[in-house]
Structure formats: structure tokens, C-alpha cells
Backbone as CSV, one residue per row, in Angstrom:
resi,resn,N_x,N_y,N_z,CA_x,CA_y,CA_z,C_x,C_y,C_z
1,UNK,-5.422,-13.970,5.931,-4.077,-14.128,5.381,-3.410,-12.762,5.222
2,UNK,-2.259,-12.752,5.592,-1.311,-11.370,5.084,-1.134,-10.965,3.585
3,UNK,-1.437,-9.933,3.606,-1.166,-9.025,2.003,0.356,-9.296,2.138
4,UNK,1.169,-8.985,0.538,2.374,-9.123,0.595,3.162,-8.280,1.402
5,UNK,2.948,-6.813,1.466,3.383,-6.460,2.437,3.393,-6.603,3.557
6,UNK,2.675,-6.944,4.711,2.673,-7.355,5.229,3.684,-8.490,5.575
7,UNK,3.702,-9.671,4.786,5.129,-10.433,4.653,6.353,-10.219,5.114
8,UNK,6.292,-8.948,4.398,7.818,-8.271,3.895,8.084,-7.543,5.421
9,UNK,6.788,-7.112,5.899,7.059,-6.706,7.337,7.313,-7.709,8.055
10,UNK,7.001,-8.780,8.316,7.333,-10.385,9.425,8.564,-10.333,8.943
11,UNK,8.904,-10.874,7.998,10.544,-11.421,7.537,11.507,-9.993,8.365
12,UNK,11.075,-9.297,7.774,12.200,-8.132,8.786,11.968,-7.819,10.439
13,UNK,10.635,-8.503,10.607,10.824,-8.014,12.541,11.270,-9.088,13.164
14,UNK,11.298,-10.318,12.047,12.010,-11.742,12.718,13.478,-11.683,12.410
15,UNK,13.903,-11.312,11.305,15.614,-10.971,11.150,15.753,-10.352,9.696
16,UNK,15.747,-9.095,9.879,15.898,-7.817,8.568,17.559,-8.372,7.749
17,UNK,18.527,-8.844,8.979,19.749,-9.477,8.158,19.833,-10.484,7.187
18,UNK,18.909,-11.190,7.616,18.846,-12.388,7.175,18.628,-11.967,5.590
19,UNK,19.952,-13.378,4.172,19.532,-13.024,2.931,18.094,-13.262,2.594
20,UNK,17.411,-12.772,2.044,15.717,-13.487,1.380,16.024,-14.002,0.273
21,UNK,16.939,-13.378,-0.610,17.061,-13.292,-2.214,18.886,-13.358,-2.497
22,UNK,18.913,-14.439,-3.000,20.258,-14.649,-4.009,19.914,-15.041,-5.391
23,UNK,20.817,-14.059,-6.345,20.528,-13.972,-7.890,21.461,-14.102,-8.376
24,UNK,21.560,-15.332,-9.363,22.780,-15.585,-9.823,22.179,-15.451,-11.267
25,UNK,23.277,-14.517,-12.133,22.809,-14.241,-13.174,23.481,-14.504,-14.503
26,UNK,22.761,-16.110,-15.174,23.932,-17.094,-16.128,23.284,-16.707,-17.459
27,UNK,22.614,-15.715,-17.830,22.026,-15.228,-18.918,22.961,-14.280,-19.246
28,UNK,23.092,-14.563,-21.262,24.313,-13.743,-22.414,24.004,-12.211,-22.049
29,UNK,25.050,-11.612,-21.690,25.104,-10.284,-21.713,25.814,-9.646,-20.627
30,UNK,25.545,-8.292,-20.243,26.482,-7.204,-19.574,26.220,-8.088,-18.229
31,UNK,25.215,-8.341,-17.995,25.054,-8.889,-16.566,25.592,-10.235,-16.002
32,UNK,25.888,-11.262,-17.065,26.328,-12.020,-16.842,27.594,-12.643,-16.301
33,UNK,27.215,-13.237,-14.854,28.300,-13.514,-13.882,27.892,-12.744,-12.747
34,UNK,26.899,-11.915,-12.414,26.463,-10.985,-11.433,25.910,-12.374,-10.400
35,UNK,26.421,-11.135,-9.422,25.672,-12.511,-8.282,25.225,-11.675,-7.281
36,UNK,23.465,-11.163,-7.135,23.328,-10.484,-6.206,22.754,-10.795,-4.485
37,UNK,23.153,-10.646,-3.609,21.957,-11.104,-2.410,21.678,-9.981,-1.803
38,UNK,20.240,-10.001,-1.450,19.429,-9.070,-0.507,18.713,-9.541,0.424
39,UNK,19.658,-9.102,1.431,18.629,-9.070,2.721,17.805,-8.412,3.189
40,UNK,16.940,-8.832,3.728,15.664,-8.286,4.269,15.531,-6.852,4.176
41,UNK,16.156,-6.437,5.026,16.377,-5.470,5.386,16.424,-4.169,3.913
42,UNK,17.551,-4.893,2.843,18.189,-4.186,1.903,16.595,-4.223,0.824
43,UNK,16.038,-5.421,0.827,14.990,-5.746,0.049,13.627,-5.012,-0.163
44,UNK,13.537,-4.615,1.650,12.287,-3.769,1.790,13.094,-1.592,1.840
45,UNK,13.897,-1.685,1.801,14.690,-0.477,1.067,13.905,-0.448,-0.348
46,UNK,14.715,-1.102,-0.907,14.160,-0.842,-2.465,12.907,-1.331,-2.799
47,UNK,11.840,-1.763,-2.049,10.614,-1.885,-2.170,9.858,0.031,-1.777
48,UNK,10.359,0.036,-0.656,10.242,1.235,-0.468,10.036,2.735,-0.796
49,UNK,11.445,2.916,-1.441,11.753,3.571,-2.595,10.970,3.191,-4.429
50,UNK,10.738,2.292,-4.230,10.172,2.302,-5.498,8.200,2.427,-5.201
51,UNK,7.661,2.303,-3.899,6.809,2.359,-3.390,6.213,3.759,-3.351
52,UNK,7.198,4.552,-3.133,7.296,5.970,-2.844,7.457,6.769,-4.177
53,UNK,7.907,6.093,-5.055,7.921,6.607,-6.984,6.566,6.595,-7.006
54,UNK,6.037,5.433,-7.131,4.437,5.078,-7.334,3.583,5.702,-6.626
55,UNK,3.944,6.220,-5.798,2.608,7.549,-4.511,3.053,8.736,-5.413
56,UNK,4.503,8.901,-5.062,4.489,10.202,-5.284,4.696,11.226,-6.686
57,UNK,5.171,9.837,-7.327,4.689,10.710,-8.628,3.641,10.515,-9.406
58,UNK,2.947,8.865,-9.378,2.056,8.853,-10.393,0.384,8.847,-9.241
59,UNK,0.467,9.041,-8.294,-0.625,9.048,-7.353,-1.597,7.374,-7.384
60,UNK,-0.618,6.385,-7.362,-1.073,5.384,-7.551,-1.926,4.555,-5.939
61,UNK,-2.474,3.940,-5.976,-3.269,3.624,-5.172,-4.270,2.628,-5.112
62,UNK,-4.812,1.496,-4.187,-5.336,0.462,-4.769,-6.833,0.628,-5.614
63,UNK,-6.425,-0.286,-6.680,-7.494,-0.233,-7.978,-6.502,0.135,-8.956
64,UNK,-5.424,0.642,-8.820,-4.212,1.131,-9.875,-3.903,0.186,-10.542
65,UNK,-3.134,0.240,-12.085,-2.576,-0.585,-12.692,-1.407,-1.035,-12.869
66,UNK,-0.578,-1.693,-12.683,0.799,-1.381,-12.677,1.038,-2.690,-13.486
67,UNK,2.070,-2.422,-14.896,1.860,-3.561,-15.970,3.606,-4.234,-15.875
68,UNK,3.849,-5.516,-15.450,5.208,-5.261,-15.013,5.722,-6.167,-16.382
69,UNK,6.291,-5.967,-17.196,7.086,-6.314,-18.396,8.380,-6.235,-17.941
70,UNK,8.725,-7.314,-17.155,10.093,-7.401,-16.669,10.641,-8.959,-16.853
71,UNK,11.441,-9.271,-17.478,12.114,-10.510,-17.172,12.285,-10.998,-15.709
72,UNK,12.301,-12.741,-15.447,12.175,-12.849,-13.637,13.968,-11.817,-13.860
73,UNK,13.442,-12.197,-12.344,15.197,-11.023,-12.128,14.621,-10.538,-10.762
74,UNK,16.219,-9.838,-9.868,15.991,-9.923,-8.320,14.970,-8.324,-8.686
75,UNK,15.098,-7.534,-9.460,14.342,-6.322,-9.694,12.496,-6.379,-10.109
76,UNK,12.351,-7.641,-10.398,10.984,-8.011,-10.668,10.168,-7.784,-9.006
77,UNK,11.157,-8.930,-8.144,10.575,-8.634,-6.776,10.472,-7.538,-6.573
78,UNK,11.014,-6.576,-6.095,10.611,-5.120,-5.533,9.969,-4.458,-6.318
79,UNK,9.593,-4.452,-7.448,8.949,-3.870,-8.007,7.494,-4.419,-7.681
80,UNK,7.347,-5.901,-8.008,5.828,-5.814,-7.665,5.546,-6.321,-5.883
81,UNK,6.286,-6.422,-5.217,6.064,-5.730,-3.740,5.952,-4.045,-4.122
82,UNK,6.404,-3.550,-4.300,5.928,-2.018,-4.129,4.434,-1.782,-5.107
83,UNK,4.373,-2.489,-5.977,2.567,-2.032,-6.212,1.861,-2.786,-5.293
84,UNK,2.480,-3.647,-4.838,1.615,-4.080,-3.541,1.245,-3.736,-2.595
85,UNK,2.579,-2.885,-2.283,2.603,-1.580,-1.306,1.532,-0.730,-1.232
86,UNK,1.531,-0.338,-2.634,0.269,0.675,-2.377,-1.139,0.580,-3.012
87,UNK,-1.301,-1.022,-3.365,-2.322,-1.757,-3.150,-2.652,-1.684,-4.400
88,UNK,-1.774,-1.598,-5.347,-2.190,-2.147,-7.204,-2.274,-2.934,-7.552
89,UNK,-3.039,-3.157,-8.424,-2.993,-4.219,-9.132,-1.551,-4.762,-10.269
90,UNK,-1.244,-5.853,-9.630,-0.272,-6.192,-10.520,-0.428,-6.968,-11.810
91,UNK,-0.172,-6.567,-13.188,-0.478,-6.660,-14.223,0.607,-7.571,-15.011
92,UNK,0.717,-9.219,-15.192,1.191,-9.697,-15.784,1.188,-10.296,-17.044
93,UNK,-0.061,-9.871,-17.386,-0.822,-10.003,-19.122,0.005,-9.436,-19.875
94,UNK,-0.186,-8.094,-20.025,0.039,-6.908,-20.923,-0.797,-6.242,-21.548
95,UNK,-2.009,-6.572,-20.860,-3.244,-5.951,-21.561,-3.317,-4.088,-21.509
96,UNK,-4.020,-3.879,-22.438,-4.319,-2.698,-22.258,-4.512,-2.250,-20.923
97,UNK,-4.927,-0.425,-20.396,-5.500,0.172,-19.433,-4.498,0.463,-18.047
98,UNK,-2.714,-0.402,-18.196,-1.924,-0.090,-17.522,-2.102,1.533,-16.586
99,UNK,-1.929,1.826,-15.745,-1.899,3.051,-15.446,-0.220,3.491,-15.466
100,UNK,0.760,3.029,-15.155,2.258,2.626,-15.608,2.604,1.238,-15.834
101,UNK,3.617,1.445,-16.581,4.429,0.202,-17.186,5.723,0.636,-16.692
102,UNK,6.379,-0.961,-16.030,7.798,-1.042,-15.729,8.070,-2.178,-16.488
103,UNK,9.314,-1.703,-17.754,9.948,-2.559,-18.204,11.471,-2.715,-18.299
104,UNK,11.994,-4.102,-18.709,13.426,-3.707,-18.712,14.256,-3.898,-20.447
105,UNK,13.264,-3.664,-21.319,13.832,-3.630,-22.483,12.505,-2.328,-23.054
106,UNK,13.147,-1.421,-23.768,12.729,0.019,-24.787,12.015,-0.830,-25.748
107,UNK,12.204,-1.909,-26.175,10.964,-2.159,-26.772,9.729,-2.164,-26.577
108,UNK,9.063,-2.225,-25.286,8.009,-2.639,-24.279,7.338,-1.177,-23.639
109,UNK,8.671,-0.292,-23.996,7.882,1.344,-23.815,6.591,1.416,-23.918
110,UNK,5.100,2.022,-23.584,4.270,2.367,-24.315,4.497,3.469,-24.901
111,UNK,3.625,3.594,-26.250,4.043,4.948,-27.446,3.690,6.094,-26.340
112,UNK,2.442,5.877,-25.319,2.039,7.343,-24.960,1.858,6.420,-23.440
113,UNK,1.739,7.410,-22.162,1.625,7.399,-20.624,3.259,6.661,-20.161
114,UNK,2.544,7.210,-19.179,3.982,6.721,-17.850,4.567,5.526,-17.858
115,UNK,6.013,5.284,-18.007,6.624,4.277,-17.924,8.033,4.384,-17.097
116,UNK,8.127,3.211,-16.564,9.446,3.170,-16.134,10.341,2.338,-16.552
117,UNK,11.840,2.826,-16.531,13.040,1.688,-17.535,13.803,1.140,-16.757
118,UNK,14.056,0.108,-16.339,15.041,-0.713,-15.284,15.929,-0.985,-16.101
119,UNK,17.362,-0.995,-15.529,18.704,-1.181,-16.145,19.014,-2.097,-15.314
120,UNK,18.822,-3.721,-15.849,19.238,-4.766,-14.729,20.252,-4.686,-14.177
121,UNK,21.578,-3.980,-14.413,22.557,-4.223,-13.901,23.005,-4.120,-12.677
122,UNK,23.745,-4.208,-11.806,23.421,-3.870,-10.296,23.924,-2.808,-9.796
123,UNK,24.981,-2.362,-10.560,25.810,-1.067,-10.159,25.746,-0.090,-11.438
124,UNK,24.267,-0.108,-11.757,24.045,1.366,-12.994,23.778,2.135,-12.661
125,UNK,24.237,3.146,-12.524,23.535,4.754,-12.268,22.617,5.118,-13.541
126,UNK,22.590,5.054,-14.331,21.750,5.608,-15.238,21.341,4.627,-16.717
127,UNK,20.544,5.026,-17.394,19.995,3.890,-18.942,21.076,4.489,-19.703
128,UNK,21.495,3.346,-20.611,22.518,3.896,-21.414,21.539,4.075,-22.704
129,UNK,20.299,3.855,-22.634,19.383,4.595,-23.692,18.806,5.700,-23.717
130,UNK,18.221,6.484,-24.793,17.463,7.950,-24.453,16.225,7.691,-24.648
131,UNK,15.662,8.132,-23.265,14.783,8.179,-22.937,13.450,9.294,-23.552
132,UNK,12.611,8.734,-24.079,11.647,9.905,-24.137,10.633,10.485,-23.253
133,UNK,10.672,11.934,-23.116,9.782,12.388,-21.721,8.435,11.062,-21.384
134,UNK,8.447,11.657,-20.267,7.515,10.295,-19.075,7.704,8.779,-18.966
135,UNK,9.195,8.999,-19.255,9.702,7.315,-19.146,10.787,7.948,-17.777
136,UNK,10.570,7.118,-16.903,11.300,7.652,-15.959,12.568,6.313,-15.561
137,UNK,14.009,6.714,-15.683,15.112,6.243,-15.824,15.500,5.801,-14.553
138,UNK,15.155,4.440,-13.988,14.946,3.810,-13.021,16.418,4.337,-12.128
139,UNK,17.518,3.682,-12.565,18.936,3.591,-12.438,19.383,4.934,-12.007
140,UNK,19.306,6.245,-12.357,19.556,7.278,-12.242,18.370,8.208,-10.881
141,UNK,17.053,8.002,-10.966,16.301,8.289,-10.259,15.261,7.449,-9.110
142,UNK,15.474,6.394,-9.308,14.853,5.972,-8.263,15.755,5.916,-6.447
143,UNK,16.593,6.061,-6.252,17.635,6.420,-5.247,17.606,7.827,-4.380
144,UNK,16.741,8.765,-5.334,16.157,9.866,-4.406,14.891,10.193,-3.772
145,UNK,14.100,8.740,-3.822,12.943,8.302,-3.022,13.345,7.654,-1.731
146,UNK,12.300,8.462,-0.796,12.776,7.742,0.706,13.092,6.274,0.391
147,UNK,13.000,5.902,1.708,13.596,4.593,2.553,12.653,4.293,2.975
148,UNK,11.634,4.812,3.331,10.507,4.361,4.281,9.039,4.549,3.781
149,UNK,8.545,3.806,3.885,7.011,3.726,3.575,5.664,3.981,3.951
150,UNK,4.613,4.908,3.843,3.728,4.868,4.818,2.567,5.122,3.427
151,UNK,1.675,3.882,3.253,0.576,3.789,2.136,-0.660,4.726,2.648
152,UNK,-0.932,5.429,1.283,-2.117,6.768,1.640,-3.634,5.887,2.095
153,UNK,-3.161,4.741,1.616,-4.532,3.802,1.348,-4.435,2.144,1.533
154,UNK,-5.110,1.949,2.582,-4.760,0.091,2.064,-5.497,-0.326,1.218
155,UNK,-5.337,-1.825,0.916,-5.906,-2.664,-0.108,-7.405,-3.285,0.707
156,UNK,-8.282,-3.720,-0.091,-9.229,-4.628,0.739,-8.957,-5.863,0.281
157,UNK,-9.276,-6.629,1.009,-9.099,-8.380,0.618,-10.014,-8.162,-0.692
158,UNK,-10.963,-7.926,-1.048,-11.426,-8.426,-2.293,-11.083,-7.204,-3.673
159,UNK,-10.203,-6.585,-3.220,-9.110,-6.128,-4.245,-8.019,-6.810,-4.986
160,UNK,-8.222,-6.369,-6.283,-7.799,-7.481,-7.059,-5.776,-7.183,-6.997
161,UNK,-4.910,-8.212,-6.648,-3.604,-7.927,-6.104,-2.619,-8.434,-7.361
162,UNK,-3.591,-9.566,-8.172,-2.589,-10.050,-9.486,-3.250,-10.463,-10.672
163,UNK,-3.007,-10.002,-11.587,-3.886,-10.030,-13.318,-2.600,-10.943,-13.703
164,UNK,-3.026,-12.488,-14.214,-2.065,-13.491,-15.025,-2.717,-14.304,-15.695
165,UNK,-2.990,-14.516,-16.926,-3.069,-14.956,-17.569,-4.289,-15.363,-17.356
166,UNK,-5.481,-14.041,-17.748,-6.483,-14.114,-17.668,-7.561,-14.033,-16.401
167,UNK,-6.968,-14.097,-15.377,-7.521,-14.234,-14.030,-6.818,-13.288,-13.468
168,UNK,-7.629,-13.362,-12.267,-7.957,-12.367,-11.382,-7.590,-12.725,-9.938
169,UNK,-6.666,-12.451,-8.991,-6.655,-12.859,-7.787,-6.199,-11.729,-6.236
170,UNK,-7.350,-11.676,-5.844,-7.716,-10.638,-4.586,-6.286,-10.918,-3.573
171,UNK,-6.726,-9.568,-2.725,-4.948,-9.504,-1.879,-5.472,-10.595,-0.561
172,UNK,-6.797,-10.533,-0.439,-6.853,-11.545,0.734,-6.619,-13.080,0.550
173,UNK,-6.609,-13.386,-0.793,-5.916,-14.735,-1.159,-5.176,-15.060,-1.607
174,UNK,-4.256,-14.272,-2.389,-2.793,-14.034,-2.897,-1.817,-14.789,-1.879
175,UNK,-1.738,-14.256,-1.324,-0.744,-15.328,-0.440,-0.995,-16.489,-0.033
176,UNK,-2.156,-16.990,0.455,-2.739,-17.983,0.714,-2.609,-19.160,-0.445
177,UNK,-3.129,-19.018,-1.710,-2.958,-19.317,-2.651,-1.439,-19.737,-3.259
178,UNK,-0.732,-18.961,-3.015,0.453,-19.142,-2.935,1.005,-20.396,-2.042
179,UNK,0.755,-20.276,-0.833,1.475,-21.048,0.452,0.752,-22.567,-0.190
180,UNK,-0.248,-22.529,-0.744,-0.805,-23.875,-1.093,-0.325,-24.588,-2.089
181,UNK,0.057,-24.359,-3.165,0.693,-24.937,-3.656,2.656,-25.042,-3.250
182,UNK,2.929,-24.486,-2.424,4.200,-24.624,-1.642,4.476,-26.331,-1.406
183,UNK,5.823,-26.208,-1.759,6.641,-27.832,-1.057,7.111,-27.972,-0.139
184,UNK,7.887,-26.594,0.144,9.125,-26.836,0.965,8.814,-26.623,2.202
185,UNK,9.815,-27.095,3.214,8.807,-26.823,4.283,9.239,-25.402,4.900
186,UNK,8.605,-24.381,6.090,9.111,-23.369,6.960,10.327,-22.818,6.888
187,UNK,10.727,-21.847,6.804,12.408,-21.772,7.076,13.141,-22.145,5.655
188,UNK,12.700,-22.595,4.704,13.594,-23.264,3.587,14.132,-22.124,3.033
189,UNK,15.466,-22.408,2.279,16.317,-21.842,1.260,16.227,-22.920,0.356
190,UNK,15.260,-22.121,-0.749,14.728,-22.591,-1.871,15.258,-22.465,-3.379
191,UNK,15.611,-22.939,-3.950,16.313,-23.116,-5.186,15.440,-23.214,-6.199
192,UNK,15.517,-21.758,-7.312,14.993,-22.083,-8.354,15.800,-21.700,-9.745
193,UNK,15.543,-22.074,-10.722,16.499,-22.220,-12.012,15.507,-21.896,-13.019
194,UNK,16.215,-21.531,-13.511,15.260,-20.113,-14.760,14.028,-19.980,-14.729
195,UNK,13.123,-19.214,-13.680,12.232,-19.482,-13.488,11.378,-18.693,-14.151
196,UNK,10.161,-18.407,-14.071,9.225,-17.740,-15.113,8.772,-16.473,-14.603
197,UNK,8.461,-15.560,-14.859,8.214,-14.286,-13.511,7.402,-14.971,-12.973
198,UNK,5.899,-15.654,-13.293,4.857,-15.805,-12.203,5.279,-16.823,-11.542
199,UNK,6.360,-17.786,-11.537,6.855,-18.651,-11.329,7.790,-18.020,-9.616
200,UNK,8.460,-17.309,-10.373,9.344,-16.349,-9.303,8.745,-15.918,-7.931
201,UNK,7.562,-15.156,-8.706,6.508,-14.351,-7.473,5.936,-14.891,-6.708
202,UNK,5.591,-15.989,-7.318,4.467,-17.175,-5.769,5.298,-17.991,-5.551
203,UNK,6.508,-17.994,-5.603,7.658,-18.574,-4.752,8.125,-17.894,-3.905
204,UNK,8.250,-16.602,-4.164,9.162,-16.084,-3.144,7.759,-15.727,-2.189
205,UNK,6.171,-15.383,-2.872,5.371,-15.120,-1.839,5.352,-16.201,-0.953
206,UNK,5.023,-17.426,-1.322,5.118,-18.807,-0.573,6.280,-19.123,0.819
207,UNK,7.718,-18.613,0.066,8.692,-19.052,0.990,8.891,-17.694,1.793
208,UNK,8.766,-16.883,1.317,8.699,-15.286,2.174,7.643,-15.292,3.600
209,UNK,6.292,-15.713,2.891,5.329,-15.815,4.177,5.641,-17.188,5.109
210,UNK,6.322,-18.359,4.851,6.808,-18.926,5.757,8.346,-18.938,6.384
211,UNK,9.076,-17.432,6.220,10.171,-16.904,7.130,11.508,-17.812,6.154
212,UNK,11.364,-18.296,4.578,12.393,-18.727,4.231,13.312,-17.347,3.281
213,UNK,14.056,-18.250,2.191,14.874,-17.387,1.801,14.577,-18.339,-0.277
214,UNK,15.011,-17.380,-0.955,15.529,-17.766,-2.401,16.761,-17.751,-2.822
215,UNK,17.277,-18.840,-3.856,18.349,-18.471,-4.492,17.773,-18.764,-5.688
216,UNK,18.235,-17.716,-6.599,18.049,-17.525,-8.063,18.823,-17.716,-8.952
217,UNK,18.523,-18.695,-10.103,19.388,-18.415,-10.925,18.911,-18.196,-12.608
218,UNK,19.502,-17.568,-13.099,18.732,-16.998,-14.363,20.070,-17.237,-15.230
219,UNK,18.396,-17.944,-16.809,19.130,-18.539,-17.383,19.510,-20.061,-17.479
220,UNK,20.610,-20.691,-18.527,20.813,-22.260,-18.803,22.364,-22.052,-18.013
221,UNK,22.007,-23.013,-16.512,23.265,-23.011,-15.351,23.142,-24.662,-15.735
222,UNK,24.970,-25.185,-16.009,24.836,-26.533,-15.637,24.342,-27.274,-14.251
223,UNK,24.943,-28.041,-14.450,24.461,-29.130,-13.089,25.589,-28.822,-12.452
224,UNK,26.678,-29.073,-12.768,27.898,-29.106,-11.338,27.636,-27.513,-10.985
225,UNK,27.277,-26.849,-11.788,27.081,-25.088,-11.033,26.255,-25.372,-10.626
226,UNK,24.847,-25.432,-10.789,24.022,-25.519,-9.766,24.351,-26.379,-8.395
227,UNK,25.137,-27.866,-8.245,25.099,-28.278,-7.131,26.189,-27.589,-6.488
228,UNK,27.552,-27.098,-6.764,27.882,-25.903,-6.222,27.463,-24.954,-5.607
229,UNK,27.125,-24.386,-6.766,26.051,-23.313,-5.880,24.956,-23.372,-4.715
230,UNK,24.601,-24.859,-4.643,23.502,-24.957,-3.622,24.511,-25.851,-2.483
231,UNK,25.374,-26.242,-2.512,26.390,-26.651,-1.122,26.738,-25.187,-0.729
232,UNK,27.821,-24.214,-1.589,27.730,-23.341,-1.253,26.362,-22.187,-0.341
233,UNK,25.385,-21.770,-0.887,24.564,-21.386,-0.573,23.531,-22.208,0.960
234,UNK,24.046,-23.224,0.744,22.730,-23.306,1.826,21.722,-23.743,1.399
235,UNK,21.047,-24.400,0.121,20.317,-24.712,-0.077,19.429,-25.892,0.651
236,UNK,18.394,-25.735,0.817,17.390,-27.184,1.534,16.290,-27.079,0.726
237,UNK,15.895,-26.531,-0.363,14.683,-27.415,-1.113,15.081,-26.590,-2.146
């Protein structure tokens, strides 16, 4: 079976244009009413770049920890594609032993080691919070990391690819695992509504490794918005 990256490579040598990800964002606050889509192409960019944070500044590499305290959101994806990238373990507990933490609320900081702060918004240049040294200010600095990717190290299949809720699951079955509990069929533009991060991730791994697409929506969306939104969009499952 393909590691996630890997994935992320098919979807772009079959059509990099093509959207993967639409985020419609119906949750109280600054963000609300945002409507983002990323295509392929734009998707494995910012996988990239955030791939290239994780080599090059914290020397991360598979067996690494990477603890993702992120609400679902289109920024959850690239983030844990890029510890995938470079073959970490992705950490959805919150347990101790993180080697970095990416979160998107200052509460979730750790007191001491490396963290990173995502500013969901889509057009932020910088945290409108202050940051304390080794929290690195997603919005402002992640944009001067390449574009392109080349991992110091791959993963082995019996490397562990996702920590959730107590378990343990290797990169050679991560996807696999995924595609199995899948509904929809090949090709689908898949519709999901406030979904859960782990909820998010083996969906989009599921519909990603069979060449489909997501639309997201975050948050309590009525019904006539949602069926809107899915005539509009294109939706088929």
C-alpha cells in the first residue's frame, strides 16, 4: 500500500489542477464565511513547505513526534501530510514525549520545547499573539520554506504513521486501513460536515488514495446550505 505521501504524489501526476480540498468555514469567529479550495497542486505546496520546517529546523525524521492539536480545518491536512513526509509519527492523543507541537489556539503551547502556532485564517501574515521564543509563528514564517521536497529518510512499513486514541498504526497500513472502511466509490467528491480531525484524515486518506476530492464544512451548516453547497460543488457522496 502507498504511504501518504506517496498519495499526494498520484493525485498530482494524474491532475495537480484538479480541487482535492474545499473548506467551508460556518464556525463563530474571524474566519467565518471563508471558503477555501486547494488543488493538488496548491496542496502539496504547502505540504512541502511545511515538510521542509520539520527537516530543516527541528531535524525531524521517521520515529519523530509530531503532536497535532489542531481543530479539523483545511490546515490540519498539510500539516499532518508533511510529518508524513518525513516519516513521523503523527500524534493525535496529546500525550507526553511530542518532539513538536502544532497548534491553533496559545492555550495548547507547551510550557517548554518546540512549537508551532497556526493562524487559521487564510490571508494572515502573521499571529496576532506574542509569541514566546521556540514557538514558531506559522503565518509569518512558514512561506520562506521551499516548494519542493526531498525526505533525508523514508518511513518503513512497520513504522508507526498515527498515535489515536491509544493505538498505534504503521505507514504500511495507514492507508489501507483507511480505504477499508471507505463508501464512496473512485473518483468521488465527498462531503463531510463538522467532522472530527481523525474523522477528516482517513477521509481525505481514503478518497485521496482513490483519485477523489473533499468538501468541508466546519461547524453547525443548515440543510438548505449544505444542499446548496453540494449542487453547487459537485458533490457525489
Amino acid at each position: 500500500m502507498p504511504t501518504p505521501a506517496e498519495v499526494l504524489t498520484t493525485i498530482n501526476r494524474t491532475d495537480s489542477a484538479a480541487p482535492r480540498v474545499t473548506c467551508y468555514d460556518d464556525l463563530p469567529g474571524p474566519t467565518a464565511g471563508e471558503r477555501v479550495e486547494l488543488s493538488g497542486r496548491v496542496l502539496g505546496t504547502w505540504v512541502s513547505k511545511a515538510a521542509n520546517a520539520l527537516q530543516e529546523e527541528w531535524d525531524l525524521e521517521p520515529g519523530s513526534v509530531v503532536r497535532l492539536a489542531l481543530r479539523p480545518h483545511w490546515r490540519l491536512l498539510y500539516w499532518a501530510w508533511s510529518a508524513w513526509s518525513v516519516g513521523a509519527v503523527v500524534d493525535l492523543d496529546g500525550g507526553a514525549g511530542a518532539d513538536l507541537v502544532v497548534t491553533d489556539d496559545p492555550e495548547r503551547l507547551p510550557d517548554d520545547g518546540p512549537a508551532v502556532l497556526v493562524t487559521r485564517a487564510a490571508l494572515a501574515r502573521r499571529s496576532d499573539h506574542d509569541l514566546p521564543d521556540g514557538v514558531m509563528d506559522e503565518a509569518a514564517d512558514l512561506s520562506t520554506f521551499g516548494d519542493l521536497f526531498s525526505p533525508w529518510a523514508e518511513p518503513e512499513d512497520d513504522d508507526v504513521a498515527l498515535r489515536l486514541a491509544g493505538e498505534e498504526t504503521g505507514y504500511g497500513e495507514l492507508v489501507a486501513l483507511a480505504r477499508a472502511g471507505a463508501t464512496s466509490p473512485p473518483g468521488s467528491r465527498v462531503q463531510l460536515v463538522d467532522p472530527s480531525a481523525e474523522a477528516l484524515l482517513r477521509t481525505a486518506l481514503a478518497v485521496w488514495a482513490d483519485g477523489g476530492s473533499l468538501v468541508v464544512h466546519l461547524g453547525q451548516t443548515d440543510e438548505a446550505t449544505l444542499d446548496r453547497r453540494a449542487r453547487t460543488e459537485g458533490v457525489t457522496a
